[in-house]
N, C-alpha and C positions, 0 to 999 in steps of 0.2 A: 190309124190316127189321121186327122184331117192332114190336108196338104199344107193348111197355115201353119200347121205347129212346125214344119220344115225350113222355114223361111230364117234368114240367121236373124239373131238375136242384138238389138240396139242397146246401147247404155241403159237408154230410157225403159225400157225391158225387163235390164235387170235390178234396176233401180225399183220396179215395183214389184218384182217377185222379192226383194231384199225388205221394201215395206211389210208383205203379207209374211213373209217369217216373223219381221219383229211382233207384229200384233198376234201372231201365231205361239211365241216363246211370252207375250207379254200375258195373255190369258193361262197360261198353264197344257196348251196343245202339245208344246216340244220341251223336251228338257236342256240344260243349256248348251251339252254336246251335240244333241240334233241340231240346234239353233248355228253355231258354229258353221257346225261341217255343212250345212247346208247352206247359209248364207256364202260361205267362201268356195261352195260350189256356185251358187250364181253367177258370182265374179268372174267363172270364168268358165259359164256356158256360151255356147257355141250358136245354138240353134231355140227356137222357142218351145221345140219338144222336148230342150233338155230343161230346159225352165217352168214345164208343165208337170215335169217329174215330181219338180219338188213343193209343190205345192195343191198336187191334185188331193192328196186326203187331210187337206185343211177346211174346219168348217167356219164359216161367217161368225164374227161373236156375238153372244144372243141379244147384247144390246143394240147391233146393229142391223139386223135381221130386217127388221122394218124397211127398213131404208136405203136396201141393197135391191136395186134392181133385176129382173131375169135378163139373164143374157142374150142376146142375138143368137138365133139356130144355125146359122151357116156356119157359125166358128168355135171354135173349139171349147165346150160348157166348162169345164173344168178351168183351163182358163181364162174363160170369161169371168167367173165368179172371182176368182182371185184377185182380178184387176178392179173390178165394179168392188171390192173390199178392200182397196186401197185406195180406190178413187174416194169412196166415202168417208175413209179412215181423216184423209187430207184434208178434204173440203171443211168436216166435223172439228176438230181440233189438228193443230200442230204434229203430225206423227213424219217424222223422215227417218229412216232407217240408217242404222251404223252397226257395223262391226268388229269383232274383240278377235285382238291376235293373238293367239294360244303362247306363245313364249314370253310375247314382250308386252306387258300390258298398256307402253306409250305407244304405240304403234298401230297405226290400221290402215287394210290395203289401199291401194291405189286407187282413186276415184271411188272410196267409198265416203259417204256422209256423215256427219258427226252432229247430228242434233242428242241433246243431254237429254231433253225429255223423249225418251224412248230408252225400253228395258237395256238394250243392250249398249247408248250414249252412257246415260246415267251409272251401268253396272261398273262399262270402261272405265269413268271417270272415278269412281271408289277402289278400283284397281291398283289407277294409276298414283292416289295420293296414297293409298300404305306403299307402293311397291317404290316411289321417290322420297317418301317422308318420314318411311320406315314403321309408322304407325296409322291407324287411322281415328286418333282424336280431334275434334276443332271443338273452337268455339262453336261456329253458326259456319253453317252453309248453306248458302241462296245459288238458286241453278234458274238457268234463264235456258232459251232453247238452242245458244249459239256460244252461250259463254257461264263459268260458275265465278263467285267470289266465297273463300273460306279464311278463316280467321283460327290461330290456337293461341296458345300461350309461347314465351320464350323462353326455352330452358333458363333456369336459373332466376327467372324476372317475373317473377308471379304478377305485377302490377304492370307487365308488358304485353301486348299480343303484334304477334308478326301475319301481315293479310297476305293473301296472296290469291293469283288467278290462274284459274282454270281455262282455256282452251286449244281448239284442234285446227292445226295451220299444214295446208299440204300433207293430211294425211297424219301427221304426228299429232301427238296430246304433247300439249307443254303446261309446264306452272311455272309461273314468272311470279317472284320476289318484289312485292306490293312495298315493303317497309313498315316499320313498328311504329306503335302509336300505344299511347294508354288504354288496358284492358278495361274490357264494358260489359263482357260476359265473363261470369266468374267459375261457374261449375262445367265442364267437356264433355260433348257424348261423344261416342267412340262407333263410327258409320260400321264398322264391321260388324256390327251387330243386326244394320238398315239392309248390308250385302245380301245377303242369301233373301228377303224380301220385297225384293227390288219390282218381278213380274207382278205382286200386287197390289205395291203402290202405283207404278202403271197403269195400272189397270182401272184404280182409281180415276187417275187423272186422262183416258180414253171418255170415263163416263161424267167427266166433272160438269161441262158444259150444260148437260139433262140433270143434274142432279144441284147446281146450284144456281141453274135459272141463265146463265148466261150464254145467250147464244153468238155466233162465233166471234169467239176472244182473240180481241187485239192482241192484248197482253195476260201473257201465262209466267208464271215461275214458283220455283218450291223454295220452303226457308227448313230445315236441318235444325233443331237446336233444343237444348231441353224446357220444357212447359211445365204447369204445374205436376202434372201426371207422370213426368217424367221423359225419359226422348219423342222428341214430336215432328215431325213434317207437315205443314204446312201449305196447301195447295190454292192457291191464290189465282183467279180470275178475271179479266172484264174487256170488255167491248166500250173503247172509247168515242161509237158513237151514238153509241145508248147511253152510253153511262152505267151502262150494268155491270155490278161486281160482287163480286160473294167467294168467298173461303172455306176448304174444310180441313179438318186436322186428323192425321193416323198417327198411332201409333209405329215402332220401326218396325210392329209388327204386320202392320197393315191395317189393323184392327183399328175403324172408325171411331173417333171420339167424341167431334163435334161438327155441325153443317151448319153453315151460314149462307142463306140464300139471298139473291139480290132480292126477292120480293117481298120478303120479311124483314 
C-alpha cells in the first residue's frame, strides 16, 4: 500500500469517506448494517489506510461516471476514486453525510453531520419521530437539508393539528413542540411505510438536478403528504439565480409518478 495511505487521518478525511458510504448505502451498494458499522468505523479511523479499507470496493454511481474524474498515479487509486465521488457528489447536489446510532435513534456521534437530505439524515430523522412520538403518522412533512417541519392531528381534537420541528444541535436530534393551530390537512400517512424506502428516494433526489433541468440548486426540500394517488414525496428544486425550478413526485415506494421540469 502506498506510503500516503499511512499518514494519520484528518476530520476532513473522515468526513468524506463518511460521504462515500452514504451515496454507497443510498444506491443499494451497502445494506444498512454495512452502512452502520462502517460509517462509525470512520469515526474512528486512525490512519488513511484505515479509511481506504472501507471504501475500496465501492463503485462510482452510474449517473455519475461521467463526471468523475481519474485519479492522480502517485496516490493511492482507490482512494482517489472515492474522494473524486464525493467531491462530485457535493459540488452536484447537496449530499453531507450523517450517522444513525444503533440504540438510540436521537443520537449521533460526535462530529458527525446531520444533513436530512441524505439516506441515512432523512432514515435518522423517521427513527427518531416514531421512537419520541410513539408512532409515525403526520399530517405533512417538509425536510429542508438542515432542519424538518411536520404536522399531525391532536389526540382527541380532530379539527386541531400540533406542528412541530425537527433538528440536529450538537450531535443530538431534537423535536421541539411548535404549538397547535386549526387542521388544514385532513387524511395522515404514516412515514413508516416511506422507512424501509428511504435509499431510493435518495437516490432520486442525487439525480434530480439532471432529471428536472436544474442545475445547481440553491434550494432543495421534500414535502411527505398524501396526493391524489395516495402517499406522496415530493422533490422540489431550484437555482435562485436562474430562476430554475422543477419538481417530481414518488411514491413511498420510490416509484416515480410524475416530472416536472424547469423547461417545460
Amino acid at each position: 500500500m502506498a506510503a500516503t495511505t499511512r499518514l494519520r487521518a484528518r476530520e476532513v478525511d473522515r468526513a468524506a469517506v463518511r460521504d462515500a458510504l452514504d451515496s454507497a448505502f443510498a444506491d443499494g451498494q451497502l445494506s444498512d448494517l454495512e452502512h452502520r458499522n462502517r460509517v462509525e468505523a470512520a469515526g474512528s479511523a486512525r490512519t488513511l489506510a484505515d479509511l481506504d479499507r472501507l471504501v475500496r470496493d465501492l463503485q462510482v454511481p452510474a449517473e455519475l461516471r461521467e463526471s468523475v474524474s481519474a485519479p492522480s498515479p502517485p496516490r493511492s487509486t482507490r482512494w482517489a476514486v472515492a474522494l473524486a465521488t464525493v467531491v462530485v457528489l457535493v459540488c452536484g447536489i447537496v449530499v453531507v453525510t450523517s450517522s444513525r446510532n444503533h440504540d438510540d435513534p436521537a443520537a449521533t456521534p460526535a462530529g458527525a453531520q446531520a444533513e436530512l437530505t441524505t439516506a441515512a439524515g432523512l432514515g435518522r430523522m423517521l427513527d427518531a419521530i416514531a421512537h419520541q412520538l410513539g408512532d409515525s403518522e403526520v399530517d405533512q412533512l417538509t425536510v429542508y437539508p438542515d432542519y424538518a417541519t411536520f404536522s399531525r392531528a391532536v389526540p382527541g381534537q380532530p379539527g386541531r393539528e400540533q406542528s412541530y420541528r425537527y433538528e440536529v444541535e450538537d450531535g443530538r436530534a431534537r423535536i421541539t413542540d411548535n404549538g397547535t393551530s386549526p387542521r388544514t390537512e385532513g387524511v395522515p400517512v404514516d412515514l413508516a411505510e416511506l422507512r424501509p424506502n428511504v435509499p431510493q428516494l435518495i437516490g432520486l433526489l442525487y439525480g434530480a438536478d439532471r432529471t428536472l433541468g436544474v442545475g445547481d440548486p440553491t434550494d432543495i426540500y421534500l414535502i411527505a403528504d398524501r396526493g391524489d394517488d395516495g402517499p406522496a414525496v415530493g422533490i422540489y428544486l431550484r437555482n435562485e439565480d436562474s430562476g430554475a425550478q422543477g419538481f417530481l413526485t414518488a411514491g413511498f415506494d420510490g416509484t416515480v409518478r410524475s416530472v416536472h421540469r424547469s423547461d417545460r
